[in-house]
C-alpha positions in Angstrom: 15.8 3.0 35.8 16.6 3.2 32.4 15.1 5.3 29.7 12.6 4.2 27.1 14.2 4.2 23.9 12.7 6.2 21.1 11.7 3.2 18.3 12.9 4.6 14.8 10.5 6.4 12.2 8.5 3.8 10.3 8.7 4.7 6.3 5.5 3.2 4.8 5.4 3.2 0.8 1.9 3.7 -0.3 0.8 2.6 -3.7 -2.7 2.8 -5.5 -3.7 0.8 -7.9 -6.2 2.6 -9.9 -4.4 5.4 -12.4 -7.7 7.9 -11.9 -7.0 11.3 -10.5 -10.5 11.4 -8.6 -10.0 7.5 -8.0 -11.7 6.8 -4.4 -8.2 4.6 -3.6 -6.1 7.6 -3.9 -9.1 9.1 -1.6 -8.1 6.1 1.1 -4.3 7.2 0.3 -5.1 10.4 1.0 -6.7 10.1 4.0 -3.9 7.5 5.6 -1.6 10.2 5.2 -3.5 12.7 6.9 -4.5 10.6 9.5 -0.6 9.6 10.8 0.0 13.4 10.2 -2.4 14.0 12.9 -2.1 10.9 15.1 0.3 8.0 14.8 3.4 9.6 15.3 6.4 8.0 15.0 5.1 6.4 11.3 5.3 8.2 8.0 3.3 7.5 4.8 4.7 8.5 0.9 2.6 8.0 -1.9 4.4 6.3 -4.9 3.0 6.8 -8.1 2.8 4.1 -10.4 2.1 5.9 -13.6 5.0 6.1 -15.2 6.4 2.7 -15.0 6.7 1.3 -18.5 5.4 -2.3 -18.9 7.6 -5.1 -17.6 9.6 -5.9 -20.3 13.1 -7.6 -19.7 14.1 -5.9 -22.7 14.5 -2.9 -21.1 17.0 -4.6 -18.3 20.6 -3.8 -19.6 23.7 -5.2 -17.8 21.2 -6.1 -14.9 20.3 -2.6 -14.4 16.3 -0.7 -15.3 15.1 1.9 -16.6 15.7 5.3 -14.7 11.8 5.4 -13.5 11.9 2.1 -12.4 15.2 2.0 -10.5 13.6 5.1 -8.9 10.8 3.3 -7.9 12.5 0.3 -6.7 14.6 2.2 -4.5 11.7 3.7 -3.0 10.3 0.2 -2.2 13.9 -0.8 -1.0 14.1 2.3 1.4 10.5 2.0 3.3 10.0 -0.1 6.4 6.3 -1.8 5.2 3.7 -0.9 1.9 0.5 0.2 2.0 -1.3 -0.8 -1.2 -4.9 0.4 -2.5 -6.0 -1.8 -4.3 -9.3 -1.6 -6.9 -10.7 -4.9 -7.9 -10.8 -5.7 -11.4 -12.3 -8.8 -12.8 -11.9 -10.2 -9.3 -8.5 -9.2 -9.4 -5.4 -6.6 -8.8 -5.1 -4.0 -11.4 -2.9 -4.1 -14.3 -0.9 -1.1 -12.9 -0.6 -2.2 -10.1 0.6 -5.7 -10.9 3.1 -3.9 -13.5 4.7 -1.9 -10.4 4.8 -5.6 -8.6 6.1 -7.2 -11.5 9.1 -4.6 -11.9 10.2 -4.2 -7.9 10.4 -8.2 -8.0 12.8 -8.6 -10.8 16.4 -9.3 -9.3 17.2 -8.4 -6.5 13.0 -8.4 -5.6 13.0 -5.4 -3.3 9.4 -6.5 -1.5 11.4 -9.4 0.3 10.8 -9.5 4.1 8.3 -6.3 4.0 5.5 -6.1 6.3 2.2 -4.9 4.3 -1.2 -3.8 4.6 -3.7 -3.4 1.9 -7.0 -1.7 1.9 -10.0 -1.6 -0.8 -12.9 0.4 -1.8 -15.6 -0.4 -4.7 -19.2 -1.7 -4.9 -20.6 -5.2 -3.8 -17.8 -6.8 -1.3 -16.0 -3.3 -1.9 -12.9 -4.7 -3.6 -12.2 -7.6 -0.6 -11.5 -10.2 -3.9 -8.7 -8.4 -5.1 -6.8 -8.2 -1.6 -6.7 -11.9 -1.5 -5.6 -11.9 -5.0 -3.0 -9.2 -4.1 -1.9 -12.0 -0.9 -1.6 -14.8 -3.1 0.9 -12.7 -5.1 2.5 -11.3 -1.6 3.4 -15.2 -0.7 5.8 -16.1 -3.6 7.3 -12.3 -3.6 7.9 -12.7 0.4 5.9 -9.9 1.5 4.1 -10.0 5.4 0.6 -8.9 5.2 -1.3 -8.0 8.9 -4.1 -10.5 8.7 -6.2 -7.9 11.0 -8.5 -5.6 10.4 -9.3 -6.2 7.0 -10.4 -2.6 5.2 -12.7 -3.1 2.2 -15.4 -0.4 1.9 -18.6 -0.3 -0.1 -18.4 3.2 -1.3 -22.0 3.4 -2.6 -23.8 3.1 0.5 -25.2 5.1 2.7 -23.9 7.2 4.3 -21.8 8.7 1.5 -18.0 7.8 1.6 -16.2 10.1 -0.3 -16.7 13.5 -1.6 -16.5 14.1 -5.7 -13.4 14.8 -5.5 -12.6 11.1 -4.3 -11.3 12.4 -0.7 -12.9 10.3 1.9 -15.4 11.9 4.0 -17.1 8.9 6.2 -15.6 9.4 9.6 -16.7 5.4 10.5 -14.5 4.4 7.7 -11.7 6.5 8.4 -11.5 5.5 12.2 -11.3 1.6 10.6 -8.8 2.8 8.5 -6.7 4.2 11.6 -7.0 0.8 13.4 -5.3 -0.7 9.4 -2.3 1.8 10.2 -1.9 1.2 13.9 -1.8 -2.6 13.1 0.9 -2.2 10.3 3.0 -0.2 12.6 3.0 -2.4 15.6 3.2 -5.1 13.0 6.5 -3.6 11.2 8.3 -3.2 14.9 7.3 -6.8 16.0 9.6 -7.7 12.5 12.0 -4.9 12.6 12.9 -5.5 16.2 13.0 -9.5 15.6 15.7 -8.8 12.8 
């Protein structure tokens, strides 16, 4: 009988779309991390700031290279396995910033191509859910793979409280849903990989 073979380390890039250091989406980035630290092995999350990107701007693109922050970031995207975006709804949509970091990672070559995704969503009212199909329209014509299940938008303002004032999410409800998000994106990201 054969042995199982070990499946490879899953790299996830994580990106939040809200700027804010005591933003509740860094909270649910945050807490991901800490909870395949503790129990998903074999799946690794890195948070990706999006700060200093400077706005899209083709300008900027000399003899088809970037910018130094935004190659950087790009080869970020290029090196992880699937994304995990947090993603705030504004105006029924996907943040500025985070749109910007979409914007510059699908310039030539677009390094999203063929990536499985998740996203997740906190807010008031549908707790950002708007924005995530926003965020899936956009996934379509940049060729990313979101899981279609569980979905993961939180109403942070009911009871009982969801995160602490420091943003870091406290509800343990909500983070066992948000377990079952990761657990669906890495079995989702093998199913690809190993099809490749």
């Amino acid at each position: 009988m054969e042995a199982a073979v070990a499946k490879p380390m899953i790299k996830v890039a994580a990106l939040c779309g809200s700027l804010r250091k005591a933003s509740y989406h860094r909270g649910l980035i945050s807490s991901a991390i800490q909870i395949c630290n503790e129990s998903i092995p074999g799946m690794k999350i890195e948070f990706i700031n999006i700060e200093h990107l400077p706005f899209v701007n083709v300008d900027l693109e000399v003899n088809g290279t970037y910018p130094p922050v935004v190659e950087a970031f790009r080869q970020k995207i290029l090196e992880a396995d699937s994304v995990l975006f947090a993603s705030p709804e504004y105006n029924y949509s996907i943040t500025a910033p985070l749109k910007n970091a979409i914007d510059w990672a699908s310039r030539p070559k677009n390094v999203w191509a063929d990536k499985p995704a998740a996203v997740i969503s906190t807010g008031g009212g549908a707790g950002g859910s708007r924005s995530q199909y926003h965020l899936r329209q956009v996934g379509v014509y940049i060729d990313l793979h979101f899981i279609n299940k569980p979905e993961f938008s939180l109403n942070a303002f009911q009871k009982p409280m969801k995160f602490d004032a420091d943003g870091n999410l406290i509800d343990l409800e909500s983070k066992e849903r948000l377990k079952e998000v990761l657990l669906s994106l890495k079995k989702f990201t093998h199913r690809l990989k190993d099809g490749k």
